[in-house]
Legacy VTK file of the C-alpha trace (Angstrom):
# vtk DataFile Version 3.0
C-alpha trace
ASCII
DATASET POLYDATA
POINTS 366 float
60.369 22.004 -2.613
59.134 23.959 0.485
56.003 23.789 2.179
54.183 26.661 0.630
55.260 25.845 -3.284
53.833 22.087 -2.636
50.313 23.974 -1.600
50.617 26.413 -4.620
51.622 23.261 -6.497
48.042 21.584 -5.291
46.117 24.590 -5.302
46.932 24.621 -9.467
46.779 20.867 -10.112
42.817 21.070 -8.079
41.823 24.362 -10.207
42.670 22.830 -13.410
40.915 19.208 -12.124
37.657 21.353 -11.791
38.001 22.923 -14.786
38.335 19.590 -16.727
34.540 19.082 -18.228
34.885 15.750 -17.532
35.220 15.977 -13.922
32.856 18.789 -13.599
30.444 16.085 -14.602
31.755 13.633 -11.967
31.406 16.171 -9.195
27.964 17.453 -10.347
26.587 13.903 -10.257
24.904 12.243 -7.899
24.404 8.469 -7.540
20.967 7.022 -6.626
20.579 3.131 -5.539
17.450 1.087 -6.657
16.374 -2.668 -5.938
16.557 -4.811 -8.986
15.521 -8.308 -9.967
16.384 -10.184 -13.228
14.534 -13.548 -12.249
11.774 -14.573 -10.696
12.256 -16.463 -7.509
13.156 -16.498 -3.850
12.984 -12.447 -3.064
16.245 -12.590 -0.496
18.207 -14.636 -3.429
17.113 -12.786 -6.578
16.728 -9.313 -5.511
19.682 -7.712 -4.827
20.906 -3.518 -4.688
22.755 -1.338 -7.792
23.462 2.207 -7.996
22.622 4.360 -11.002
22.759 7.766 -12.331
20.401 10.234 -11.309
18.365 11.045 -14.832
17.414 14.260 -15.499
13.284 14.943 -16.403
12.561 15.101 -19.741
9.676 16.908 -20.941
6.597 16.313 -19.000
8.406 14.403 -15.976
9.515 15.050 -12.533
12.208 13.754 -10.710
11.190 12.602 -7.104
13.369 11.934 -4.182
11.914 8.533 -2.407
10.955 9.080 0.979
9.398 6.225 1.911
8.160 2.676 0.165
6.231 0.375 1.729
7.106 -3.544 1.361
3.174 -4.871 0.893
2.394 -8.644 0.162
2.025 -8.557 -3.783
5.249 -7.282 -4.223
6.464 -10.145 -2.896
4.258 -11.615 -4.933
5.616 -10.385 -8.050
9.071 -11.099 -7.599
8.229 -14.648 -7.056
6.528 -14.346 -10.144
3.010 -15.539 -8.638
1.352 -12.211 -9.400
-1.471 -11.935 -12.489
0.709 -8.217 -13.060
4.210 -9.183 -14.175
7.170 -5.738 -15.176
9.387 -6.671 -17.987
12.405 -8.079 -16.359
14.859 -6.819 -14.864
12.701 -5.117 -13.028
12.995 -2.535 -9.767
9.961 -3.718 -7.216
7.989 -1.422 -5.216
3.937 -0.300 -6.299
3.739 2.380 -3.611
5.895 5.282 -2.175
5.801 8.607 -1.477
8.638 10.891 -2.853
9.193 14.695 -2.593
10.052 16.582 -6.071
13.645 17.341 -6.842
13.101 19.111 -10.179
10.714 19.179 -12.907
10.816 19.197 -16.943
9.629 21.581 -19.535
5.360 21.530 -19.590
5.175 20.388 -15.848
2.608 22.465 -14.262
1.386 22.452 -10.569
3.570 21.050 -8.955
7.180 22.316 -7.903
10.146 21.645 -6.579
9.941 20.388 -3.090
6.500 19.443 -3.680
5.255 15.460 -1.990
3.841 13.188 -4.448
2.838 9.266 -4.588
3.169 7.335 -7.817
-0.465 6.246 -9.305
0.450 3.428 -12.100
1.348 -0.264 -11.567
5.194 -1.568 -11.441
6.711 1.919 -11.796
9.288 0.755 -9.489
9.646 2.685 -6.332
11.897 0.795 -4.100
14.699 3.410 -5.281
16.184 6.033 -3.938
15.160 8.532 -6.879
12.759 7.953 -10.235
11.848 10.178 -12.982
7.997 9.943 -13.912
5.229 11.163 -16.165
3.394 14.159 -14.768
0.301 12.120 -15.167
1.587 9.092 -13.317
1.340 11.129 -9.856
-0.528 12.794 -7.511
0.464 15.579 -5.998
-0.375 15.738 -1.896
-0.527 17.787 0.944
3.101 18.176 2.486
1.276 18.199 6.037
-0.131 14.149 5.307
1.670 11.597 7.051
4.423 9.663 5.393
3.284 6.419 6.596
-0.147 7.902 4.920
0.948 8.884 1.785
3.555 5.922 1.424
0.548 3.629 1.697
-2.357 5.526 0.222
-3.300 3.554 -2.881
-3.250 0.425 -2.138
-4.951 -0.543 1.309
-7.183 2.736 1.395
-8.207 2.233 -1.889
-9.310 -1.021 -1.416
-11.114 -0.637 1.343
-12.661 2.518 -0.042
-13.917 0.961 -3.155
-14.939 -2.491 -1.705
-17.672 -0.605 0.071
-18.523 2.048 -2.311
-19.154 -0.292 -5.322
-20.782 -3.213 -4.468
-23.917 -1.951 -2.233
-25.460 0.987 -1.157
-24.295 1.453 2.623
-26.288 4.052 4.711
-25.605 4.926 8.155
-26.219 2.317 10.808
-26.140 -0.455 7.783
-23.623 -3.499 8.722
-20.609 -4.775 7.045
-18.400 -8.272 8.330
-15.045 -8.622 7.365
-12.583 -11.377 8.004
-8.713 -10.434 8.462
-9.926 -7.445 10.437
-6.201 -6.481 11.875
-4.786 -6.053 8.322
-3.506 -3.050 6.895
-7.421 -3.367 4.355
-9.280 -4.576 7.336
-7.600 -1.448 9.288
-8.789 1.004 6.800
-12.379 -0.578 6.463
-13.069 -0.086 10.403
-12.010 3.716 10.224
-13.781 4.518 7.195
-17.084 2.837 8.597
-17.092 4.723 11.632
-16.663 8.119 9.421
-19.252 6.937 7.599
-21.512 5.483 10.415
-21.810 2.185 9.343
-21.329 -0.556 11.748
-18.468 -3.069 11.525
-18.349 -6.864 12.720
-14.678 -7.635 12.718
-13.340 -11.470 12.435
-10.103 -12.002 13.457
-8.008 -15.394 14.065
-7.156 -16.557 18.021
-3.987 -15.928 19.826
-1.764 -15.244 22.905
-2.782 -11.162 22.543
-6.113 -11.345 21.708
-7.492 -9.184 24.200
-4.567 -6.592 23.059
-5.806 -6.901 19.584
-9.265 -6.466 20.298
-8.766 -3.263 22.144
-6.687 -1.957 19.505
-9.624 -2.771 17.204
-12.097 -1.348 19.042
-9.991 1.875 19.458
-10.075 2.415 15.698
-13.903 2.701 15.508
-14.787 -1.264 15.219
-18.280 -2.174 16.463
-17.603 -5.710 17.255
-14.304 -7.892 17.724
-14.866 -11.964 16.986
-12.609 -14.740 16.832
-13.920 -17.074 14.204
-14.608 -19.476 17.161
-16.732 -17.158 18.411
-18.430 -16.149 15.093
-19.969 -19.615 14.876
-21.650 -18.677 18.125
-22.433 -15.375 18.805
-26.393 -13.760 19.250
-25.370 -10.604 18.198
-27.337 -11.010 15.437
-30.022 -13.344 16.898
-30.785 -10.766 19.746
-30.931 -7.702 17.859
-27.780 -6.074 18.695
-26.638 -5.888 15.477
-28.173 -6.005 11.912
-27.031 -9.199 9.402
-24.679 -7.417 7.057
-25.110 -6.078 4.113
-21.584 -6.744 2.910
-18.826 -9.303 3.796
-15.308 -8.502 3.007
-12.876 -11.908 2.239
-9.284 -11.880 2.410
-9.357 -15.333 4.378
-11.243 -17.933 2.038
-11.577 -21.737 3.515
-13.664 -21.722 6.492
-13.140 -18.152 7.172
-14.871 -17.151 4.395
-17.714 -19.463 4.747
-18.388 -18.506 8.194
-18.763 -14.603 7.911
-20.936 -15.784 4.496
-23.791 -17.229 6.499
-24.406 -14.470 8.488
-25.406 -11.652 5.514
-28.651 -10.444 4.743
-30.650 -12.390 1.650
-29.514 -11.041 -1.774
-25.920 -9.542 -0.407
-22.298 -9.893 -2.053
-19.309 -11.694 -0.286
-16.168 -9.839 -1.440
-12.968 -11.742 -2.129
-9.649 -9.800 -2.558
-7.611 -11.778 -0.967
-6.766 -15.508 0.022
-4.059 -15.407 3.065
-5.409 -18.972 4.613
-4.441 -20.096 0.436
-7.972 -22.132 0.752
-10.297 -21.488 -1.920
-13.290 -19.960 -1.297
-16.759 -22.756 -1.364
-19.905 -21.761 -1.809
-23.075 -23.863 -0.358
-25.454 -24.460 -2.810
-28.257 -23.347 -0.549
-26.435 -20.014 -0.456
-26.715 -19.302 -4.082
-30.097 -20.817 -4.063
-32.456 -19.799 -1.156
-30.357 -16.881 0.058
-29.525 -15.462 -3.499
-25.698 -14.357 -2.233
-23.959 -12.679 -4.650
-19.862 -14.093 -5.090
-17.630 -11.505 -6.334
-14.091 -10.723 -6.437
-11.983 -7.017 -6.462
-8.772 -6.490 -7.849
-7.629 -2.932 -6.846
-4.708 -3.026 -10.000
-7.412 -3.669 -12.557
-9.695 -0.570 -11.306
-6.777 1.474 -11.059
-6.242 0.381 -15.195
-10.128 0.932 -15.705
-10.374 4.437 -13.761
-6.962 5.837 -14.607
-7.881 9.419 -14.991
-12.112 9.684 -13.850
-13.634 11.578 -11.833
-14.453 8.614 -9.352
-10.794 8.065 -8.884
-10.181 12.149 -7.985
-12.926 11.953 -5.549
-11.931 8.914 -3.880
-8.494 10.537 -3.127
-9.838 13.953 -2.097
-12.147 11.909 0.285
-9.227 9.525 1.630
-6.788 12.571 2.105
-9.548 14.519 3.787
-9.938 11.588 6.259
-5.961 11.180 7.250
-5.447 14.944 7.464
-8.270 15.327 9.921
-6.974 12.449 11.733
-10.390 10.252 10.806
-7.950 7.595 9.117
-4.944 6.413 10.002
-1.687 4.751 8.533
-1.217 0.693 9.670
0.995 0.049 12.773
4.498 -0.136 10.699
8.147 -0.321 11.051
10.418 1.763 9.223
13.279 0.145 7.640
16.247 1.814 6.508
17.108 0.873 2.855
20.246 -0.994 3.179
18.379 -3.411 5.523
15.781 -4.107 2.855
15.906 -7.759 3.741
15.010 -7.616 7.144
11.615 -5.935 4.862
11.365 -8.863 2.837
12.136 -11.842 4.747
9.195 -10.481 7.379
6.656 -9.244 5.168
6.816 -13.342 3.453
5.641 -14.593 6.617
2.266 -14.662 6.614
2.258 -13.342 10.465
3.761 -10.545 7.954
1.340 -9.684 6.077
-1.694 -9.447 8.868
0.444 -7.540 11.448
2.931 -4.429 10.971
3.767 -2.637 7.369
7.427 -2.785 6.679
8.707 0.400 5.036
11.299 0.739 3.215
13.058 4.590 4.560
15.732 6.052 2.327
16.079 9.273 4.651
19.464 8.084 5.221
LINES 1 367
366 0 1 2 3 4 5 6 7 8 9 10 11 12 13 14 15 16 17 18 19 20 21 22 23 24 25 26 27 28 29 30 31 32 33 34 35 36 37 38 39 40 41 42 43 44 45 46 47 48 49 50 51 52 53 54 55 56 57 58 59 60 61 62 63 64 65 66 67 68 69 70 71 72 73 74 75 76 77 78 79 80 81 82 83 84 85 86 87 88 89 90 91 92 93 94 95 96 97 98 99 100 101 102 103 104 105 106 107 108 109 110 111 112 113 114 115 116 117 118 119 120 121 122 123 124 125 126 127 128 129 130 131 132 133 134 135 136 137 138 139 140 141 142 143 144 145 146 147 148 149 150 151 152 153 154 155 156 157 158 159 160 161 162 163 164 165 166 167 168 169 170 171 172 173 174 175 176 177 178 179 180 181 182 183 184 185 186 187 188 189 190 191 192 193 194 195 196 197 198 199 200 201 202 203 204 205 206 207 208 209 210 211 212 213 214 215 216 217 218 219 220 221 222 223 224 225 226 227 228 229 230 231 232 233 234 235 236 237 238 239 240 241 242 243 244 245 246 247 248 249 250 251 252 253 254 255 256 257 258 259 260 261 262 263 264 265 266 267 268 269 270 271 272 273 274 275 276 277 278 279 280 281 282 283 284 285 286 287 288 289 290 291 292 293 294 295 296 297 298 299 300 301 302 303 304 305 306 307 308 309 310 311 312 313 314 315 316 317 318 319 320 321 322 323 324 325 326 327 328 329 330 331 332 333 334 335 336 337 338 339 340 341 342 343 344 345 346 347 348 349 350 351 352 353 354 355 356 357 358 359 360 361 362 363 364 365
């Protein structure tokens, strides 16, 4: 056979290949990829990678395009099976994200295709390349927010947001403390204080870069830096330089807790969201007594269940988004993480230097 019969040849075997329905299908799909876990355990031994079918939207959904997904603590959590919030197993991990919009089903209105949105309901799943959704189970937000932003918007910001919204009335020049100052919350809580001009006493734990710390601190809007050495001394409140709080934020407990506790004003709550030193939180009787300090804990999942929807919830993002697009708030100090290196992700963000220094994000750009 000569040369140019063997191309004709091909040429007629491709056309009627592509002509097949069946492989018109196979070339029209595209694969996605998606974490998955079928047990709870170990995260590096029971999590492991799949591909899948692209779906197409239904009615009322959107298909999104991951762009980014951060890896936060109580996804690890989760998948150790430790968290109060448990997905029916198997399960793909992942709370937060940001995604741009690939196409959209019949009845989807504002919002098209090419359009960024972030996921708003628990254990959707986002550590995937691409997921359908409900319309109503994401907000749509400006293209021109960061991705480290939008990836992270509603957990950390939230929290922050709502632990000093809804537990006292905070005015401008008020005080709040905080212990765990340098995590992604504590980050948050500095930088919407200083929008807000309320003052910010900022506990963090001792070591080799502290003076690197506290200048990165202070260079996000906080008032005052402390070690909690240095909290059992300081005047700053003896002297006048600084109000006693009207608020303590706890993601510490043990001692930590205890110590930014006796400094707040008579009558004031002590916030607990979070428990990194894994030492419960003990209250002094004379606290509760003669001081009158209120002990309560927030649990961002459950308001997100309670406010799904409000009006409270629509203002908090407008306010939040209005803050990181005029450069007021900013993401945490992160490290992107290209998917197929999700481990690295998981096997740092268990440590619990981890979870108080950079976000690991999970990037699927590639």
């Amino acid at each position: 056979m000569s040369s140019l019969n063997a191309k004709t040849v091909a040429v007629k075997v491709f056309q009627k290949i592509v002509a097949s329905p069946h492989m018109y299908q196979r070339f029209k799909s595209s694969v996605a990829s998606k974490l998955i876990y079928s047990e709870y355990g170990d995260p590096i031994k029971v999590v492991h990678k799949e591909n899948e079918e692209i779906p197409e939207p239904n009615e009322n959904e959107i298909l999104i395009k991951m762009l980014a997904a951060p890896v936060n603590p109580a996804d690890i959590n989760t998948i150790q099976g430790k968290y109060p919030s448990k997905p029916p197993l198997p399960a793909v991990p992942g709370n937060e994200g940001v995604g741009q919009v690939v196409k959209v089903g019949k009845g989807v209105k504002d919002v098209t295709e090419g359009d960024h949105v972030v996921p708003l309901t628990n254990n959707l799943g986002t550590w995937r390349t691409h997921i359908t959704l409900s319309k109503d189970n994401l907000l749509k937000v400006p293209k021109k927010l960061g991705l480290v932003e939008a990836a992270t918007l509603t957990v950390n910001p939230c929290t922050a947001y709502r632990m000093l919204k809804d537990f006292t009335s905070l005015k401008p020049g008020d005080t709040i403390i905080q212990n765990g100052a340098n995590s992604s919350c504590g980050q948050n809580v500095i930088q919407i204080c200083r929008s807000w001009g309320v003052r910010t006493v900022n506990v963090v734990r001792a070591r080799p870069e502290l003076a690197e710390l506290k200048d990165f601190l202070t260079n996000l809007g906080a008032t005052h830096v402390l070690t909690e050495e240095e909290l059992r001394t300081t005047d700053i409140f003896k002297i006048g330089k600084t109000e006693k709080p009207k608020l303590a934020l706890n993601c510490v407990g043990g001692q930590s807790a205890l110590g930014i506790m006796r400094h707040l004003q008579n009558g004031s709550p002590i916030v607990t969201y979070g428990g990194m030193s894994r030492e419960p939180v003990t209250v002094p009787t004379s606290a509760l007594i003669f001081k009158d300090i209120q002990v309560r804990g927030f649990w961002m999942t459950r308001w997100s269940k309670e406010k799904a929807n409000s009006v409270e919830r629509d203002e908090m993002f407008e306010e939040l988004i209005s803050m990181m697009t005029s450069n007021d708030l900013h993401g945490p100090a992160y490290k992107l993480v290209d998917f197929d290196n999700y481990k690295e992700a998981l096997m740092n963000t268990m440590t619990i230097k981890g979870m108080i220094g950079k976000k690991f994000i999970l990037d699927f750009s590639k």
